[in-house]
C-alpha positions as CSV (number, residue, x, y, z in Angstrom):
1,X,-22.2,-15.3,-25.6
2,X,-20.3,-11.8,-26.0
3,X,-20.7,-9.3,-28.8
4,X,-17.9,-11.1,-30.5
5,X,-19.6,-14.9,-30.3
6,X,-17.2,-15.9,-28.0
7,X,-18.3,-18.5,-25.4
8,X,-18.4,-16.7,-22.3
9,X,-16.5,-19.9,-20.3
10,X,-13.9,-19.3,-22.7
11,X,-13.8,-15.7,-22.8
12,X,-13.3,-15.7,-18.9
13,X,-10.2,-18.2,-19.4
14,X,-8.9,-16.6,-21.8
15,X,-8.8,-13.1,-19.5
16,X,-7.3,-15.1,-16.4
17,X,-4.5,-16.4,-18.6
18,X,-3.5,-12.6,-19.5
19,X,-4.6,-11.4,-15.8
20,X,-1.8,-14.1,-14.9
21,X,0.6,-13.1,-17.3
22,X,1.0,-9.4,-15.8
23,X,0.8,-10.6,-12.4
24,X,4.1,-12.7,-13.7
25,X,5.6,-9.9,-15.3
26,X,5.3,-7.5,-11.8
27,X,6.3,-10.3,-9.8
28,X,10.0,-11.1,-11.6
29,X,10.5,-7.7,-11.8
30,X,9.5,-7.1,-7.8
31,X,11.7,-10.5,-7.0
32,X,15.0,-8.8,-9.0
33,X,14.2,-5.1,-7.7
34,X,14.1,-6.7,-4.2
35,X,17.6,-8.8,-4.6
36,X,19.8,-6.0,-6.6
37,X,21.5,-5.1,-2.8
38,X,22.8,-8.9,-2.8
39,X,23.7,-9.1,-6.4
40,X,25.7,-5.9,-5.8
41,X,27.4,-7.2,-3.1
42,X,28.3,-10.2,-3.8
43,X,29.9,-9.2,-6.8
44,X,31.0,-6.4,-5.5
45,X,30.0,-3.1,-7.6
46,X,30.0,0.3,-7.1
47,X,27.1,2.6,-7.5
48,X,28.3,3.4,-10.8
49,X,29.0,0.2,-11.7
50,X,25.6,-1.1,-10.7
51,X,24.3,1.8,-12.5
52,X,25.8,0.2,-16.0
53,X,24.1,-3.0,-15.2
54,X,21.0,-1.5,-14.4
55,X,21.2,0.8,-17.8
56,X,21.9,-2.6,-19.6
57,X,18.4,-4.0,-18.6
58,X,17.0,-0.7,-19.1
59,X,18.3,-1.0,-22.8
60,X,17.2,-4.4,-23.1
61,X,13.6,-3.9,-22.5
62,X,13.3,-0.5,-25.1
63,X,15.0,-2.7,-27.6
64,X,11.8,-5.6,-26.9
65,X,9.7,-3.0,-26.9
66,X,10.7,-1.0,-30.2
67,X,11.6,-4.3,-31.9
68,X,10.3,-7.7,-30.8
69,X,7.1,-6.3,-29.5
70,X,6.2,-5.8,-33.2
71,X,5.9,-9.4,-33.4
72,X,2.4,-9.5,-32.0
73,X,1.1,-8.4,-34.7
74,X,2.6,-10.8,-37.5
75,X,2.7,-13.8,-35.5
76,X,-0.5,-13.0,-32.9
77,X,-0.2,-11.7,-29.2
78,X,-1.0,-14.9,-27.5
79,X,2.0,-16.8,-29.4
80,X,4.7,-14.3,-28.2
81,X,3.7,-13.7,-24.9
82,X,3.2,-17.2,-23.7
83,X,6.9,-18.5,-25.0
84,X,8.2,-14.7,-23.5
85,X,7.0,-15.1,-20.1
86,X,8.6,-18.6,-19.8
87,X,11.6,-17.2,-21.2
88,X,11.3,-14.1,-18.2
89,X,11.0,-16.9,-15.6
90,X,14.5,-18.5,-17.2
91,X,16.0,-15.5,-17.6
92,X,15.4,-14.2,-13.7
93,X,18.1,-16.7,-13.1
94,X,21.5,-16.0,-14.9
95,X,22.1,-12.5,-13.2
96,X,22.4,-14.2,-10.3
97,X,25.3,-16.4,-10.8
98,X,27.6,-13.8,-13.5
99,X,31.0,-13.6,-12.4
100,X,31.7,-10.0,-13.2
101,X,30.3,-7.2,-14.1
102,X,30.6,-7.9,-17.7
103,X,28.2,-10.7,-17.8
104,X,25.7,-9.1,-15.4
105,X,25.6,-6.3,-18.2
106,X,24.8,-9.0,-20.3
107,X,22.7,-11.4,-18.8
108,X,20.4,-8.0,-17.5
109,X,20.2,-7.0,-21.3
110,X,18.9,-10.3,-22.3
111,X,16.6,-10.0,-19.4
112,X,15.3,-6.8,-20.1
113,X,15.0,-7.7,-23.9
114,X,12.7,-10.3,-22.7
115,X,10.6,-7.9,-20.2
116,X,10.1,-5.5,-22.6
117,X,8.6,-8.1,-25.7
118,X,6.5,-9.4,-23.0
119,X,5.2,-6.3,-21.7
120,X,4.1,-5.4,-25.6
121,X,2.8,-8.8,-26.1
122,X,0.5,-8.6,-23.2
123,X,-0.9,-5.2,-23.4
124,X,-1.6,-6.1,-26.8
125,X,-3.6,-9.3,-26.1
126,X,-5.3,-6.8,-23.3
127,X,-6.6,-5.4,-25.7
128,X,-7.5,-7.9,-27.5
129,X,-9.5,-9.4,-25.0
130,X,-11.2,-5.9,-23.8
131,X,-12.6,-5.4,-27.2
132,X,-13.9,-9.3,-27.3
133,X,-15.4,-8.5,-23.5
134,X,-17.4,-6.0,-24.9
135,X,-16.1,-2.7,-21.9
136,X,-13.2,-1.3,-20.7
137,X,-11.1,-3.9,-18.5
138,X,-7.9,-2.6,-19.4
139,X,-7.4,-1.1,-15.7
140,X,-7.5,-4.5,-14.0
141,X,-4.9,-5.7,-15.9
142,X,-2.2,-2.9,-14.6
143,X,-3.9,-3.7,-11.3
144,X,-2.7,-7.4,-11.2
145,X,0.4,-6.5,-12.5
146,X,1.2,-3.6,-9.4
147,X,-0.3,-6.9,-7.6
148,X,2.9,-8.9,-8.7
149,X,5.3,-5.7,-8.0
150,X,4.1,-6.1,-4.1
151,X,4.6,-10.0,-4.3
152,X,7.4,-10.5,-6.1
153,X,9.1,-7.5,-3.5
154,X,7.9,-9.1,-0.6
155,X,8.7,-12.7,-1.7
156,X,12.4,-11.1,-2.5
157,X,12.5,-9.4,0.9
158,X,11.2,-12.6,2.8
159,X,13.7,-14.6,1.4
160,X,16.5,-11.8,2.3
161,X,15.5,-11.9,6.0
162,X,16.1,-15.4,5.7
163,X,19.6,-15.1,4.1
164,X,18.3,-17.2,1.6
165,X,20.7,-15.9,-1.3
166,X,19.5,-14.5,-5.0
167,X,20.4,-17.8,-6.6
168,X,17.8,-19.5,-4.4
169,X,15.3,-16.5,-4.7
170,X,15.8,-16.4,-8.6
171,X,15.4,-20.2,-9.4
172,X,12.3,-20.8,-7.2
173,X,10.5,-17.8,-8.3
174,X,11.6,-18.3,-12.3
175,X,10.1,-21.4,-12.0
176,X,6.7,-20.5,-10.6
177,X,6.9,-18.5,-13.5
178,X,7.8,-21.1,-15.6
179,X,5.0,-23.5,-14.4
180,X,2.3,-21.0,-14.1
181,X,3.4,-19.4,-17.8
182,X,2.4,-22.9,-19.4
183,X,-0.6,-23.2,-17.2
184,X,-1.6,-19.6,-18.9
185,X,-1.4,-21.7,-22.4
186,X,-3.3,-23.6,-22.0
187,X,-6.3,-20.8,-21.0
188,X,-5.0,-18.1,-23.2
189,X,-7.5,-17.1,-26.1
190,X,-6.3,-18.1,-29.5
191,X,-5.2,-15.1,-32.6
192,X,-8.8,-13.8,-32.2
193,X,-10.6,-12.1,-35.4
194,X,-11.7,-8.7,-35.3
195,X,-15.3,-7.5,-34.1
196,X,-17.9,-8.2,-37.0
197,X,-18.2,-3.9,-37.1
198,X,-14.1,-3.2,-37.9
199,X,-13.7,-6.4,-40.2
200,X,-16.8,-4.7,-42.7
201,X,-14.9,-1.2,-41.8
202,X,-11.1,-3.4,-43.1
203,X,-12.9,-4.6,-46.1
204,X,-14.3,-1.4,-46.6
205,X,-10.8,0.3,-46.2
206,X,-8.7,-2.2,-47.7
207,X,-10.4,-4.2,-50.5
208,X,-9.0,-7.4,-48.9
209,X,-10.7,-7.6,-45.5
210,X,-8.8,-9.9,-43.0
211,X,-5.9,-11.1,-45.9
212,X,-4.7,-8.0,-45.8
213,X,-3.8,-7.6,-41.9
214,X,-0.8,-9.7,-42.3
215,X,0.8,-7.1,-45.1
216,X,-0.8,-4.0,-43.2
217,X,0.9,-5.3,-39.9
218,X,4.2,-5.0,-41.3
219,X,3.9,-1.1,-42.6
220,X,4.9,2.0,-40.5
221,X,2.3,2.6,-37.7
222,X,3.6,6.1,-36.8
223,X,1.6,8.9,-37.2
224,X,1.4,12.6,-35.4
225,X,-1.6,11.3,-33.1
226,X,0.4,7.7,-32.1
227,X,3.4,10.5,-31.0
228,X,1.1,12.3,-29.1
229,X,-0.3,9.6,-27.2
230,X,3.7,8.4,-26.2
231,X,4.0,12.0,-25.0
232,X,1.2,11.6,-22.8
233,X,2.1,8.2,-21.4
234,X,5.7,9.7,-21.0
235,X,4.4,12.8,-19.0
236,X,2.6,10.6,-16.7
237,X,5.2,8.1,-16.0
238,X,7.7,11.1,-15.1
239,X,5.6,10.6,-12.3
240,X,5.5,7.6,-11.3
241,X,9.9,6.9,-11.7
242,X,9.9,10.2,-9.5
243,X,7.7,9.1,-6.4
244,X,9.4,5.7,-6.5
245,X,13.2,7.1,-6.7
246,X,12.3,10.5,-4.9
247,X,9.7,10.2,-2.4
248,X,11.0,9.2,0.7
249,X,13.7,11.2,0.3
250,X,11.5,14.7,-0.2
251,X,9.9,13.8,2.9
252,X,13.2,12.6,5.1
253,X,15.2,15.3,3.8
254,X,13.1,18.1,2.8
255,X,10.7,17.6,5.4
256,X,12.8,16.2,8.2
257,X,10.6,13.2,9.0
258,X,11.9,9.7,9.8
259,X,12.9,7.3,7.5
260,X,10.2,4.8,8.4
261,X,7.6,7.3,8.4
262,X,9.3,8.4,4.7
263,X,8.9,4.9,3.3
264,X,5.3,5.5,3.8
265,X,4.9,7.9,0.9
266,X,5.6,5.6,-1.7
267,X,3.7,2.8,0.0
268,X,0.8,5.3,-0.3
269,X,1.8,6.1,-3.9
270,X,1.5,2.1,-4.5
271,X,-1.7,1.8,-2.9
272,X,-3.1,4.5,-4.1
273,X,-2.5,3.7,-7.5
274,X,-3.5,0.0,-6.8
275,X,-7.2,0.5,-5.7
276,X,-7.3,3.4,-8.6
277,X,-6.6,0.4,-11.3
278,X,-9.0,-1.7,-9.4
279,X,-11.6,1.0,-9.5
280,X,-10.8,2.2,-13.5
281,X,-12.8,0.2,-15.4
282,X,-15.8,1.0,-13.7
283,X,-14.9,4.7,-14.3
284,X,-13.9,4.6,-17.9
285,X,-17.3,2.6,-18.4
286,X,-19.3,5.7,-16.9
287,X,-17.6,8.7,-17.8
288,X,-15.1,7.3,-21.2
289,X,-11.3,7.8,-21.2
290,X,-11.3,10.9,-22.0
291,X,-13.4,12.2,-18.9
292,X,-11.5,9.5,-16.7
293,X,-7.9,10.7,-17.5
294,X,-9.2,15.0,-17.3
295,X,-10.1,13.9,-13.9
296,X,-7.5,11.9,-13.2
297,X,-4.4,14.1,-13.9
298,X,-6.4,17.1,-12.1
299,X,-6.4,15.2,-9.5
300,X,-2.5,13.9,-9.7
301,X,-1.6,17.5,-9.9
302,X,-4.1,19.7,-7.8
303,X,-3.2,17.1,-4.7
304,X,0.6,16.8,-5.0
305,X,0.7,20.8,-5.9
306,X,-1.0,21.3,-2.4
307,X,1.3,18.9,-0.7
308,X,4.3,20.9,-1.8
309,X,3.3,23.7,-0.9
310,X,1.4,22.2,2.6
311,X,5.3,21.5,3.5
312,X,4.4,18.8,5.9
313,X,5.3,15.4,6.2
314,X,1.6,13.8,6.7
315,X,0.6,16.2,3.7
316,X,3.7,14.6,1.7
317,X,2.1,11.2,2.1
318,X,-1.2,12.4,1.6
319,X,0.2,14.4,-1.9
320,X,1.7,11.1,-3.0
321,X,-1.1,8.8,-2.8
322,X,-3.2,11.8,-4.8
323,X,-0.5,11.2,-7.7
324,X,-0.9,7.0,-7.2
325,X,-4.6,7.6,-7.6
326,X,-4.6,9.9,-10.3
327,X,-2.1,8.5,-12.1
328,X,-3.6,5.2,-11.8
329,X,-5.6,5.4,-14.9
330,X,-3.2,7.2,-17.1
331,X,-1.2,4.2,-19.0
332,X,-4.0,1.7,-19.0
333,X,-6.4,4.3,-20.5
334,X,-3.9,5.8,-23.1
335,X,-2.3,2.4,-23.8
336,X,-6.0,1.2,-24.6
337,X,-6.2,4.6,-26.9
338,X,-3.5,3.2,-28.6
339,X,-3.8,-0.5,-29.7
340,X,-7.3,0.1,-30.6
341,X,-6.7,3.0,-33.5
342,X,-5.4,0.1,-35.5
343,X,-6.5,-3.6,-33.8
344,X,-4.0,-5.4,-36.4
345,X,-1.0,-3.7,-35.6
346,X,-1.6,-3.0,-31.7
347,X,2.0,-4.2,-31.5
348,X,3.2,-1.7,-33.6
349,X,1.2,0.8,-31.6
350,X,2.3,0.3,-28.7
351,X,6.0,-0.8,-29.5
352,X,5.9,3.1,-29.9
353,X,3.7,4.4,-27.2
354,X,4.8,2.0,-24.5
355,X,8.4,2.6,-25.2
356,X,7.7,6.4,-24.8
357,X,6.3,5.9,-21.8
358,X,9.2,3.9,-20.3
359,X,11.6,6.3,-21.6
360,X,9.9,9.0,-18.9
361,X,9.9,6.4,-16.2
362,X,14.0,6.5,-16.9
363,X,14.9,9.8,-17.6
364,X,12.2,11.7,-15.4
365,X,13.8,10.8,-11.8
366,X,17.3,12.0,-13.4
367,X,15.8,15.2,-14.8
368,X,13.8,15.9,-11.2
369,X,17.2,15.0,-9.5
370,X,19.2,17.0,-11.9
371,X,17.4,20.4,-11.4
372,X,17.0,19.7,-7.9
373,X,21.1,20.6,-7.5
374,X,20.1,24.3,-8.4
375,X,16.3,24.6,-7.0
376,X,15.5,22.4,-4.3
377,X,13.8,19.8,-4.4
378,X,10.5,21.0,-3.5
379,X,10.6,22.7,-6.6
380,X,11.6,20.3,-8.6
381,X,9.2,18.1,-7.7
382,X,7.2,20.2,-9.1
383,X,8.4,18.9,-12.7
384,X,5.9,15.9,-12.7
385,X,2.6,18.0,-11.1
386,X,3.0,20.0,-14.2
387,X,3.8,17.3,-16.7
388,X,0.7,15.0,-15.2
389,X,-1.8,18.1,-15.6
390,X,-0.5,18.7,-19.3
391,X,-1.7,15.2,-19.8
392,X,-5.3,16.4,-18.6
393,X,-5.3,18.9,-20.9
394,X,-4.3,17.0,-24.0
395,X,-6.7,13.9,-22.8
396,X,-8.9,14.6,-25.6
397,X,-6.4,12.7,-28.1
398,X,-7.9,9.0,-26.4
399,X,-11.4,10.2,-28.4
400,X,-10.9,7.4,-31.2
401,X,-10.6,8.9,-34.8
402,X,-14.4,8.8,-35.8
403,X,-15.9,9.9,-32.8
404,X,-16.7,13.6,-32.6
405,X,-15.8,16.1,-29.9
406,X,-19.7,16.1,-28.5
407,X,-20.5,12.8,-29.2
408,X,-21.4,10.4,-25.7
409,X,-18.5,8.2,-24.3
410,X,-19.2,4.6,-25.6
411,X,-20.0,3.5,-22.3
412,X,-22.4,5.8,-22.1
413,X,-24.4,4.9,-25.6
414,X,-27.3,2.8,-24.9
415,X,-26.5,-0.1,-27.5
416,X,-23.2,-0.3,-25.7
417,X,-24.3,-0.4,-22.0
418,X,-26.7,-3.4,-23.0
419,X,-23.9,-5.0,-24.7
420,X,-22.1,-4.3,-21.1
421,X,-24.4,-6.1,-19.4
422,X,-25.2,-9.2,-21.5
423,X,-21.3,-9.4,-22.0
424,X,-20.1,-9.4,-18.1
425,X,-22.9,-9.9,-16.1
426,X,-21.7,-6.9,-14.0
């Protein structure tokens, strides 16, 4: 039994359902990143025009993020995810049959509208389940879903090689989705109740103990700190939409290497970042989230800093994987901050910080790209070294609300590491 009095059989189903759900989520959206040359072509667009289509899915996903991901919270995260991420294997499909560009705009909106409830919906029931677990876990979840990313891209690019057309690609992978989404069901834990410590700390708040989440889920969730913790997420995603849109093109054309040896620096990036999430539970259990993200967006700067300066292709590489691995704990850390200030409007929560986040993933690559046409871009790669070590300086705001500034990370408290270890067996 865990420190919630949760079968441990079914607490370990219940985090394979959501483990399966982001490695769905990464590998739809690896199968249509893979497949947006063919769509192009075939009906086809101009960069521009692609660009539209492309904005028209980015749109989709803030509005499911802002607006449907608030669902979570009044209807539970397990019942909105579940129906979601069958409707994100179904809607992988239409974009690839739209006759013009009109309909692609609106078939990728619908899409993205999807994506982004879903991504809510499952970081919230991440969290949900961490906090049942009884340590941080958060990590692995990002790490199956970069899993997916590599999958669904090389299950896209497999099928390419064969001339096997989008329509194909898109109805056989939206229906492992499908399949494996209803499999996920049936494993997924049910609305779970608070921890007995924040129900007595409700009742204590609220007069009404767990009646009152249903009306409290439904108020504003904004505050200064919730704002700070977007910025943060935003900062470090800058980095993250620049080494995927701007890497291999620092190193081919500032740096005059190949362009195979180029594509390696985002392939270290995506490793990097891959074994960090693997490794960052272990981490935040040892050091805290605080500690973990300090360290982490040092790391993310100090290495891609020297890189840029190093002025070498190898050292270009070598810079990128330093921001993968720093940046590797960053969202999963400060999107765990997040849902757990308020567990019974996580939606809410990270509706806003999630959404912030994303916004930097958009709008950072244009920005870098943008100053780039008057300093270089060497310098203005520059842009997401300093943004990643502002968010190591402001990593302090992940210290939840009643814990002091020299009080022990909650890993490190010796009624929480025995919990660890009863909890997880390791």
């Amino acid at each position: 039994m865990n420190a919630k009095g949760l079968d441990r059989g079914l607490l370990l189903r219940g985090r394979t359902a959501t483990s399966l759900l982001f490695l769905l989520f990464g590998t739809a959206l690896g199968v249509w990143t893979s497949r947006i040359p063919s769509v192009k072509h075939h009906l086809g667009l101009s960069d521009g025009s692609l660009s539209l289509a492309l904005l028209a899915f980015s749109a989709g996903a803030i509005v499911g993020m802002l607006v449907l991901g608030r669902l979570a919270d009044r209807w539970g995260s397990t019942r909105v995810m579940v129906p979601t991420a069958v409707l994100e294997g179904l809607l992988l499909i239409p974009p690839a049959y739209m006759p013009s560009l009109a309909a692609l705009m609106l078939a990728l909106f619908l899409f993205g509208l999807t994506h982004g409830t879903l991504n809510i919906a499952m970081n919230a029931n991440a969290i949900q389940v961490q906090r049942a677990w009884g340590r941080p876990i958060m990590s692995s979840f990002h790490a199956v879903y970069s899993v997916g990313g590599f999958l669904g891209s090389t299950v896209g690019g497999f099928f390419a090689r064969q001339d096997v057309g989008p329509r194909v690609t898109f109805i056989a992978v939206g229906a492992v989705v499908v399949v494996l989404a209803v499999w996920a069901a049936l494993w997924a834990l049910p609305r779970a109740t608070m921890p007995a410590e924040h129900e007595e700390k409700d009742k204590a708040t609220t007069g009404r103990g767990s009646s009152a989440q249903g009306a409290r889920a439904g108020g504003s969730v904004v505050s200064p700190a919730l704002v700070f913790l977007g910025v943060l997420a935003m900062c470090a995603l800058v980095g993250e939409g620049t080494a995927a849109d701007w890497s291999a093109v620092y190193l081919h054309e500032s740096l005059g290497s190949s362009q195979g040896f180029a594509a390696t620096a985002f392939a270290a990036f995506s490793v990097a970042m891959t074994v960090g999430r693997l490794l960052g539970d272990r981490l935040a259990a040892r050091y805290g989230p605080v500690r973990l993200v300090r360290a982490s967006g040092v790391l993310a700067s100090v290495g891609m800093t020297a890189a840029l300066l190093i002025d070498r292709p190898l050292a270009g590489v070598i810079g990128f994987a330093c921001l993968g691995a720093g940046m590797a704990c960053i969202a999963p850390q400060v999107y765990s901050a997040a849902g757990q200030r308020d567990p019974a409007r996580a939606g809410a929560a990270l509706s806003l910080v999630v959404s912030l986040g994303y916004t930097g993933f958009l709008i950072g690559p244009i920005v870098v790209g943008s100053v780039s046409t008057f300093t270089g871009l060497p310098v203005a790669l520059g842009i997401p070294t300093v943004l990643v070590l502002f968010v190591a300086l402001g990593a302090s705001a992940l210290r939840p609300p009643d814990q002091d500034d020299h009080a022990a990370p909650a890993a490190d408290r010796p009624e929480t590491a025995s919990r660890t270890v009863r909890g997880t067996g390791g």
